[in-house]
N, C-alpha and C positions, 0 to 999 in steps of 0.2 A: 152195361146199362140194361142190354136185354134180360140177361141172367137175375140181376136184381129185381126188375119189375114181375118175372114170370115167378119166382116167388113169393114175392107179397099177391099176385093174383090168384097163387093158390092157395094162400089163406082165406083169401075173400071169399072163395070160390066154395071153400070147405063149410062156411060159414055157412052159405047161400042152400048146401046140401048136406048135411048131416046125418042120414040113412041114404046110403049110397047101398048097393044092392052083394057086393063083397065087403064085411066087413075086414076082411085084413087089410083093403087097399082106401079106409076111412082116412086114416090119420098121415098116409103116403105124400102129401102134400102140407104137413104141420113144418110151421118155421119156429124153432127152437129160440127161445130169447136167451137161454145162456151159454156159455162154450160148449160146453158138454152134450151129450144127449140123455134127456130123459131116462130113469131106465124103469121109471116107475110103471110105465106102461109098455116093459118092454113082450115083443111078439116073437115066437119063434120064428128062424130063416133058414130054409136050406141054403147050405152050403155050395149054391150053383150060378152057372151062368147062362143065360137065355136071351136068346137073339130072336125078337119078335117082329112082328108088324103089326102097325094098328089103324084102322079105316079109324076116320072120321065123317061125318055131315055136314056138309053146308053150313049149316048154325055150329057146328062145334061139339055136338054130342058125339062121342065114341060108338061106331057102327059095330067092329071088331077088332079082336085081338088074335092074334096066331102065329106060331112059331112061323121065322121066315123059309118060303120053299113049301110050306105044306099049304093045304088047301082047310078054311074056314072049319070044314064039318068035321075033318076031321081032330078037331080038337075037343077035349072033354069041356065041360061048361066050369066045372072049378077050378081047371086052370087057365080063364078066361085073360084073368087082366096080370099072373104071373108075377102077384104081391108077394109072394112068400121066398123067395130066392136072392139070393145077396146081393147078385148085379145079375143089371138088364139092358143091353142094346134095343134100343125103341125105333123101328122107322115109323115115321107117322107120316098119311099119305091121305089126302081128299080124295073118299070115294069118287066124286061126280067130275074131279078132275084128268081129265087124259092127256096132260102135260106130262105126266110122269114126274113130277116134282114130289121130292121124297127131303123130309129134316129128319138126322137122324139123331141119335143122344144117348150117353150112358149115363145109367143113373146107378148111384150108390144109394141100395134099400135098407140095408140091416147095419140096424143101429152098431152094432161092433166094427162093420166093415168103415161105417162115418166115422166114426171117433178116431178108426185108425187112419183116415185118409186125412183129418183134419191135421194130424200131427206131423202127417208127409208134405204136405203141401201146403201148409202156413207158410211167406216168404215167398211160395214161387208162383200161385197164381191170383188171379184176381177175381176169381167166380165165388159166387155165395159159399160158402163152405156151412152156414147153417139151416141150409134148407131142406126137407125133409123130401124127396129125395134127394141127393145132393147129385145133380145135373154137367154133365163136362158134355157139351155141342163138337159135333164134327167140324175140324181133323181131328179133334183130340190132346188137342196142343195141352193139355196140363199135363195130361197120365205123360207125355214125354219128354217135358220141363223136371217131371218129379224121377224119372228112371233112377237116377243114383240112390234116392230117401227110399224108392220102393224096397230094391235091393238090401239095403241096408233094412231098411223093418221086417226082413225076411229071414235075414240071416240072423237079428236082433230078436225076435219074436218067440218067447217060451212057450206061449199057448198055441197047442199045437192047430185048432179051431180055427183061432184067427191066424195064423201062418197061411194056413187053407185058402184063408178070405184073401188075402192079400195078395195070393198066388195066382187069384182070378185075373187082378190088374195087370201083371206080368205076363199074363196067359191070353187077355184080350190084345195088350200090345206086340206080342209076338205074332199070334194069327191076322188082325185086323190092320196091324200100323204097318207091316213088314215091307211092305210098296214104299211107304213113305220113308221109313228109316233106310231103308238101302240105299235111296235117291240121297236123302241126308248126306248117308256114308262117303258118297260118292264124288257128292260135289263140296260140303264143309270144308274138308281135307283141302282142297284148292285153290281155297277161298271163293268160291262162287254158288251162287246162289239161285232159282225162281222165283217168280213172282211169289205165286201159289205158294211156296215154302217158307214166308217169311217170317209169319209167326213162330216157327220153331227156331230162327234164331233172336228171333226176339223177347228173353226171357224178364216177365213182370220184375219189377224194384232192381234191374241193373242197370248200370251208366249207360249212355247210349254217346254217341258222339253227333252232331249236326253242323254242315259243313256249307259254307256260301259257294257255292260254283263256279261262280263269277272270279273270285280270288284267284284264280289256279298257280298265281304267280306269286300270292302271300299264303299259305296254308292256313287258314282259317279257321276253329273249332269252336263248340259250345256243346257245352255237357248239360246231360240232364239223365234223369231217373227214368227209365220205362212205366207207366203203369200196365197198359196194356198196346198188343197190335194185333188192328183185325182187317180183312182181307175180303172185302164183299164183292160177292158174284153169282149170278144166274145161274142153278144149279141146273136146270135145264140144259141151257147153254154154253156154260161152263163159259161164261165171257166174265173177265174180271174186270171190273169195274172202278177199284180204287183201294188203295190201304190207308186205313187211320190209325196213326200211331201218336195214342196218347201219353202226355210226358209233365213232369213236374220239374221245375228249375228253379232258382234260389232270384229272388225278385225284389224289389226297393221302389216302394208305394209313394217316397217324401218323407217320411219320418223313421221307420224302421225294415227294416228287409224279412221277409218271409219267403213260402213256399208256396209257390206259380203253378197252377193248372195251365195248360197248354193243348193245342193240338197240330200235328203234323202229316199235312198230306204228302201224300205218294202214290204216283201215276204208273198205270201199267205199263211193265215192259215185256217183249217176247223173247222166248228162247233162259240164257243165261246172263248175268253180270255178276262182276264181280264184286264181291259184298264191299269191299275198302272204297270203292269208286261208287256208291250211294251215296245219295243227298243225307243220309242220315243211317249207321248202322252202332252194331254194340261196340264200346273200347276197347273189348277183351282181343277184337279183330286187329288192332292197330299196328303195328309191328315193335312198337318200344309205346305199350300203354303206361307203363308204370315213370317212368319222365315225362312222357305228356301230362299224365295228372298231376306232376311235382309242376309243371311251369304253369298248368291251369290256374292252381292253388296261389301261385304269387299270381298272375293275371288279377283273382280274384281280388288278393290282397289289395292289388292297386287299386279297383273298382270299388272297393269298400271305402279306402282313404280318401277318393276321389269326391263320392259321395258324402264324409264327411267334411268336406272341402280343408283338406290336408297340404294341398298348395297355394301357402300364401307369402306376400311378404309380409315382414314387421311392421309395417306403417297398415297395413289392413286387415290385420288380428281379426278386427270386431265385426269385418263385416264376410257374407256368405258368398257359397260357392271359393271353384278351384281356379287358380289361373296358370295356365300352361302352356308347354309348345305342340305343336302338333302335324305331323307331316306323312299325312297316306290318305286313301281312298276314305270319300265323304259321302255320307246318306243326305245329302238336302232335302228341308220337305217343304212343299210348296201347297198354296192353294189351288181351290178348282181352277182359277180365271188366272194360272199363273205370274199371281202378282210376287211382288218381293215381301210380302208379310206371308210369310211360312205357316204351313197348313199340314192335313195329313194326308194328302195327298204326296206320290212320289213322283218325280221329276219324268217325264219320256224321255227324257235325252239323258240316257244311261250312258256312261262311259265306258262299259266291258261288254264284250257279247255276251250273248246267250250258249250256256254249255250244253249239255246233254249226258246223262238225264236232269230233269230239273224236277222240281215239285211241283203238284198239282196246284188248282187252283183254294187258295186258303177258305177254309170255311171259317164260318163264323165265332168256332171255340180257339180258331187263334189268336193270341195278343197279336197287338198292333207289334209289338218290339219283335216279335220274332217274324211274323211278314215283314219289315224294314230288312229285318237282318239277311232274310234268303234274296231279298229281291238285290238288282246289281248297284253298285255304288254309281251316283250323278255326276263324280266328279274327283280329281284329286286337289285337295287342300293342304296348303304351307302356311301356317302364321299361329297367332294368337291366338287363344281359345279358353271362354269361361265355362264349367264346368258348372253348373248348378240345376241338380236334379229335381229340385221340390217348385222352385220358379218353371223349369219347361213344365212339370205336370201341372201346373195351376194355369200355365197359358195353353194344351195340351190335354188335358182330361182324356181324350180316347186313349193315351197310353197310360193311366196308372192302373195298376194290376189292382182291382176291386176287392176286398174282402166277402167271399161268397157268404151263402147261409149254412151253419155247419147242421152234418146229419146229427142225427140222437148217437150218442155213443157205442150201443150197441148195435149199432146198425150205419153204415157193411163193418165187419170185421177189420179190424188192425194187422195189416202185412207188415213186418218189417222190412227193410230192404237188406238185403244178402249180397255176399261177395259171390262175383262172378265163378262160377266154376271151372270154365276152361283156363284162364291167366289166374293162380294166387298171387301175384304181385301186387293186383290189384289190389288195395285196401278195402277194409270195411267201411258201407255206409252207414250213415246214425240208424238208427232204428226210431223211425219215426209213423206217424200214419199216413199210410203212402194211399189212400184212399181221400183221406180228407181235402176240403180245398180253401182257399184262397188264405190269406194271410198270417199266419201263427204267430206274428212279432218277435220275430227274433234280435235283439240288440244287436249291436257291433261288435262287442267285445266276447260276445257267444256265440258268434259262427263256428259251425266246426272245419277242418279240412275238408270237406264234402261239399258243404256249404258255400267255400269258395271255388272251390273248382265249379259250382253249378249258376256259378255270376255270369249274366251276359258278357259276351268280347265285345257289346258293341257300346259307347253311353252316350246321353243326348249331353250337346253345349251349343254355346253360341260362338261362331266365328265372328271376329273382330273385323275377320277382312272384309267378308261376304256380310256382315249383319245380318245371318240367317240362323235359325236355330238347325239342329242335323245333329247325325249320327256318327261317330266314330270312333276308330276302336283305339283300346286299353291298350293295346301293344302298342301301338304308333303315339304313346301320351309321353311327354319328357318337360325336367322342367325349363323355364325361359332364365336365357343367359342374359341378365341386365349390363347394358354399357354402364360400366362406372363413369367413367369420363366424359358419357354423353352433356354436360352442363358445358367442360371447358369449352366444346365446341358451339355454344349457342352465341353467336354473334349480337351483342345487347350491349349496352354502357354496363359498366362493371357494376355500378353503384344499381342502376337500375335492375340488375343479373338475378345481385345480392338481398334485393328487399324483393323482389318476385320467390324465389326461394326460401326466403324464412317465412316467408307469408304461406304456403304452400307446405310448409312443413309442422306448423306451430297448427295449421287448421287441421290438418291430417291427425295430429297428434290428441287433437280436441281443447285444447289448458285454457281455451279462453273460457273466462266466466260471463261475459258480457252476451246478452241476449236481449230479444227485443220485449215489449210491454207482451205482448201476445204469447205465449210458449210453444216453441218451434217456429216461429216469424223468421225470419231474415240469418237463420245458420247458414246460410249457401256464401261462396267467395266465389264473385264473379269479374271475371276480366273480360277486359274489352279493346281489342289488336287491331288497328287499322293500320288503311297503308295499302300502296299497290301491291300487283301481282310477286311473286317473286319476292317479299322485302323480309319472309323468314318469320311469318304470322303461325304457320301452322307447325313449325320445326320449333316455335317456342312450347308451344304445346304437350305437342312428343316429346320437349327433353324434361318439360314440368314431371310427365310421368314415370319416364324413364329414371327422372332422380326418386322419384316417390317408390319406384317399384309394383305401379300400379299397371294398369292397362288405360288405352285410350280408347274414347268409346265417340266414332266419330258418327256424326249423321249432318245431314244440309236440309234446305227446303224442298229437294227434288224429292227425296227418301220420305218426306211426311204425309203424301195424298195430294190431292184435288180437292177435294169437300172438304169442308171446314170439319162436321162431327167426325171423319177419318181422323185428318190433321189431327185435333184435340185425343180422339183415340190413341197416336200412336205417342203423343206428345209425352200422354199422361205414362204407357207403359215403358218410356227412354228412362222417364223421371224415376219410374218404379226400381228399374233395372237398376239406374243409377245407383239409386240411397241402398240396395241390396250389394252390389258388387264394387262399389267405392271406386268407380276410374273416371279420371278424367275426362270430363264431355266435352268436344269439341264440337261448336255448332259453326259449320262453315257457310258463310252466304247468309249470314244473318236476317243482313237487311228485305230478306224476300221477306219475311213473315215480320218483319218489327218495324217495315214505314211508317210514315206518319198515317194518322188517323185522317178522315174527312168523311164529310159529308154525302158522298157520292156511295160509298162502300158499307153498306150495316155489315156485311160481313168481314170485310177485311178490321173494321173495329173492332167488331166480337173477337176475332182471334187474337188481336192484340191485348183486348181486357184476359183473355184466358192466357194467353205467353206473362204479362205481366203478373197477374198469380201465382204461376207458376216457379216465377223466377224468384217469388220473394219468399215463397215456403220450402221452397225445396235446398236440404242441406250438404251438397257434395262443391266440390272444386267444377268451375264452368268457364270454357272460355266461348268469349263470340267473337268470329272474324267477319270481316268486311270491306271493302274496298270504296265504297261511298257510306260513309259516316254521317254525311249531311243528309240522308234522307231519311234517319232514324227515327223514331218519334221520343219526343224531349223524355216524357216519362218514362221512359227504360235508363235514363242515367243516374235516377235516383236509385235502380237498383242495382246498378255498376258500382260494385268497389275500387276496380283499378284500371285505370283507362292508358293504353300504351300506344304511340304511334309508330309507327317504321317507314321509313324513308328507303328510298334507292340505294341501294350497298354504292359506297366510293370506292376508288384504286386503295386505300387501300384495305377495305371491308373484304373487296373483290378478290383482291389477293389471299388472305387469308382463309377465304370460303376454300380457292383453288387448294391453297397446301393442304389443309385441314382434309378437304373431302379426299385427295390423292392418297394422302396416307394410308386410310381404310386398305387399299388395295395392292401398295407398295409401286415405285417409280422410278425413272431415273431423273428426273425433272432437277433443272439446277433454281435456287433461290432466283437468280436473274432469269432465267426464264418465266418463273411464275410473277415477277414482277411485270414484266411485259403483257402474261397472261391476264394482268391483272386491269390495264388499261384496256381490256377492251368491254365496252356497256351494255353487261351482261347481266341478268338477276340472277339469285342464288339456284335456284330451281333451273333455269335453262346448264349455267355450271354441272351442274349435279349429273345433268342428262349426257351434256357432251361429255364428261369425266364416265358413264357407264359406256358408252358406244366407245369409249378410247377401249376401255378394258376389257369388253366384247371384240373388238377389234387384235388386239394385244394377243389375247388367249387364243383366236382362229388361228396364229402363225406356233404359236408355240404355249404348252397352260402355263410353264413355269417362268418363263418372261414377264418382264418390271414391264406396267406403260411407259410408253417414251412421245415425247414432244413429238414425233411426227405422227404414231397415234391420235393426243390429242387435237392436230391439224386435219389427220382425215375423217377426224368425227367432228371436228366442226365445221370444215364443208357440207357435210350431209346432216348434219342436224335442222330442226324444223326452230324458224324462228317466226317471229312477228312481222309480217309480207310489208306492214304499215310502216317500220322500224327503219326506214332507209341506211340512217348512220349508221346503226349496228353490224345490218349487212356488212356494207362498205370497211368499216372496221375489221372485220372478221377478212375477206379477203385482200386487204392488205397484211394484215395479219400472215393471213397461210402463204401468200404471195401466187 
């Protein structure tokens, strides 16, 4: 950035001064608008090299210039400003200052020596290559990104003139870099690295690799393209300050995927590290780069698919997003005021420590996704998971990667990106503008290999279980094994089982023609499950699903707010969610928000005029559970299509639950004992509970053991029942004896 603007400053600058007092050093500062250099106005150069120093004043005027080591006077006056020599080492230094602060800079003067440095160093750096004079700032990092090109333009090079010129470049980095290349020498080979030295392994347009810290127990990567890495620090004090290493990665806006401007900090460290053990170093470093980038590239693959929501079942073709399983570390995001509607804020209660070294603190040119990504995972997560990337950015805006303003074409120059030099196994990257920024639209079907290795590891979804939206990654994504059989096990009269499921199936499918006067009125199918605790209200549900191959999308009145405009807020984005991802809404505890109406509550009315809306426009599958029905308010039955009651499971409901759930887990349990099991006055969900602590218990003595009846005796001692329940108690330990 500095490089660029001190360019265009000195056009301005040229502009502002037009008889400057050396005419050779008029045009020293012309920025060239096409590849080439001019040669129409070409000036003679000596074939030299010259190591000067130049005072400055307070405002900026040039006090002097002078070979470095010699003293002012004795320099002749025409070779004041040293325009005529091919290259020039420049310290530039504030007379009035007695910090000793010195910038120092090579500049390529003679148009022959530019034109041949352009053609060396296209692909390896990032600095103005059309500026007249063309400027490389101390260490030097390009002239030793380029040492291979220089050699080779050396050996390559007929005119014996410009051989000359070029030999300057190889002749400053021999005298002036030799400190540094030795130190290079010394520690690269080792893999280890300094602070100070990082830019040199940091070479513009190659992969770089970027790593969660946190992980240390998942190996965790993300690729991206180098643009540039710089190293700021008090030259005075030689205190370092911070490295910014800027990078471009392959990114997905909601509609099409492009290429991500980025930035990545890095905190000083003392002494040496070792490069592999960076928060972020090049792939060529890796030890088997060329399979990491083969398993990137499927990574990416699946991030692509994922995005187009590529996991569906058949009954949900039509509608968006992916549904899948998911089991590893979770990015939750939360609001400020740590409520359960997710925000961009991240969790304090990290689940991993803090490693060392870690990355500085993010500046503002980083995406939100890639601070999610370095920072430590909230939590680990098992279950459900919808995948839909264009819905989190519309509830989410601070993470879509924005389409910048592109520059004018010819300005900055087009680097293509280059295969690393140290690993050729590496592959070639596209050859794209590794300058330009924010979004180029790239389709799906036109990603290159590059392209997906440079997909984030991490993507947003929504947990089913957590009903939070968060981050998680592409490796840990699989898809969900549907119980086929989960129906035979739903405890229903047959005939009743039988019209719940076609009804559920036939809507899913859409084939009805019937609609109401209104277009879009009354497409939703809504059920309505009453019935005590326990009687198998919310297992109808999950197995409606589970037949559909959908997900269940559960929420209650606790999950909706306190204030009504919240409620209503979140009411409307369930609904959203709904008609977007096609799953079964289970609303449990109905009756909080759907009493009766009166005179006492304007707001508890208003909510129910807004539930009732809602219920009659919105078109997906809905059940509502409840356990007091009679406090419902009448107008919600008109927009019930199917009202189902559940009673107390009997002996031999009871029974049944018992075999049914035991199977899942394998037993030694005789028919007559589960008959016995069966008489005692238990609901389906207490069952369920003693049947996990039997097989918790089972597995403490041995994993590969059946439960056995005295298992389930000593977890139904200790299981928690209803204190109120007296008979059941009693039941139960005559039961165990």
């Amino acid at each position: 950035m500095n490089d660029n603007f001190d360019g265009l400053f000195a056009t301005y600058k040229s502009k502002l001064e037009p008889n400057r007092s050396n005419p050779k050093f008029a045009n020293a500062d012309r920025v060239d608008s096409s590849l080439g250099i001019d040669d129409d106005h070409e000036r003679p150069y000596r074939i030299k090299f010259e190591d000067i120093t130049q005072e400055n004043h307070p405002w900026g005027a040039i006090a002097s210039v002078f070979r470095t080591g010699e003293n002012v006077k004795q320099q002749r006056r025409r070779e004041s400003h040293f325009g005529d020599v091919s290259l020039v080492l420049r310290h530039i230094v504030l007379k009035s200052d007695n910090n000793g602060r010195v910038e120092s800079q090579l500049e390529i003067q003679s148009n022959t020596l530019r034109n041949a440095f352009i053609n060396i160093a296209t692909g390896l750096v990032n600095i103005n290559l059309h500026q007249d004079p063309i400027i490389i700032r101390d260490p030097y990092v390009e002239i030793y990104h380029c040492e291979e090109r220089i050699q080779q333009a050396i050996h390559s090079e007929t005119d014996e003139s410009l051989r000359s010129e070029i030999r300057l470049l190889q002749k400053f980095r021999e005298d002036y870099m030799a400190r540094t290349v030795n130190d290079l020498k010394a520690l690269e080979p080792n893999g280890l690295i300094t602070f100070q030295l990082l830019p040199f392994i940091f070479a513009p347009g190659h992969p770089v690799l970027l790593t969660n810290r946190y992980l240390s127990h998942i190996p965790t990567y993300w690729t991206a393209v180098l643009h540039s890495c710089h190293v700021a620090s008090d030259s005075k004090m030689e205190v370092n300050h911070t490295a910014e290493l800027r990078l471009k990665y392959t990114g997905f806006n909601g509609t099409v995927f492009g290429s991500v401007d980025t930035v990545m900090p890095l905190s000083p460290f003392s002494g040496t590290r070792t490069i592999t053990e960076l928060p972020i170093y090049p792939i060529k470093y890796h030890p088997d780069a060329y399979q990491l980038l083969k398993s990137l590239r499927v990574r990416g693959s699946e991030f692509s698919r994922l995005c187009s929501g590529g996991f569906k079942a058949p009954l949900i073709q039509q509608n968006s997003g992916s549904h899948i399983y998911y089991n590893g570390p979770f990015w939750e995001l939360f609001n400020q005021d740590s409520g359960r509607r997710p925000g961009n804020f991240r969790s304090p209660r990290a689940a991993y420590p803090a490693p060392a070294p870690i990355p500085g603190p993010p500046p503002e040119d980083t995406t939100a996704l890639l601070s999610t990504f370095l920072g430590p995972p909230t939590s680990e997560s098992a279950g459900r998971v919808i995948i839909d990337s264009p819905q989190f950015l519309e509830e989410f805006p601070e993470y879509r990667d924005e389409t910048r303003r592109q520059q004018p074409a010819s300005w900055p120059p087009k680097i293509p990106r280059l295969r690393p030099m140290v690993n050729p196994n590496v592959p070639l990257l596209p050859k794209d503008d590794l300058t330009s920024t924010g979004f180029t639209g790239i389709a799906f079907e036109k990603l290159t290999e590059m392209d997906l290795a440079c997909l984030p590891p991490i993507i947003p979804g929504f947990t089913l279980t957590k009903r939070v939206w968060g981050f998680f990654l592409v490796s840990h994504v699989g898809k969900i094994r549907w119980n086929e059989q989960a129906y035979d096990s739903l405890h229903l009269e047959s005939q009743r089982k039988d019209a719940v499921l076609r009804l559920v199936r036939e809507h899913r499918l859409g084939k009805s023609l019937f609609d109401a006067v209104v277009v879009g009125k009354g497409r939703g199918l809504v059920f309505l499950l009453h019935g005590p605790p326990g009687s198998g209200k919310t297992m109808t549900a999950e197995v409606v699903a589970e037949s559909l191959q959908c997900a269940v999308y559960y929420t209650s009145g606790g999950e909706l707010g306190l204030e009504m405009w919240e409620i209503e807020s979140n009411l409307r984005l369930i609904f959203k969610r709904m008609q977007r991802w096609g799953p079964v809404l289970l609303f449990d505890e109905a009756d909080t928000f759907m009493a009766q109406r009166s005179r006492d509550s304007i707001e508890r009315n208003a909510l129910v005029s807004i539930l009732l809306r809602m219920l009659e426009y919105q078109s997906g599958i809905l059940f509502l559970t409840t356990n007091r029905i009679a406090d419902f308010d009448s107008a919600f039955f008109s927009r019930i299509h199917v009202r189902l009651e559940f009673e107390k499971p009997q002996t031999p409901q009871r029974t049944l639950i018992w075999t049914k759930l035991a199977e899942r887990d394998g037993h030694t349990i005789s028919q007559e004992e589960f008959a016995k099991l069966g008489n005692l006055p238990m609901d389906g969900r207490r069952i369920k509970n003693v049947l996990r602590l039997a097989s918790l218990l089972c597995r403490s003595r041995h994993a590969a053991e059946k439960t056995t009846l005295e298992d389930v005796k000593e977890a139904l001692r200790i299981s928690a029942g209803d204190p109120n329940d007296a008979d059941t108690e009693q039941a139960i330990q005559e039961f165990c004896g």
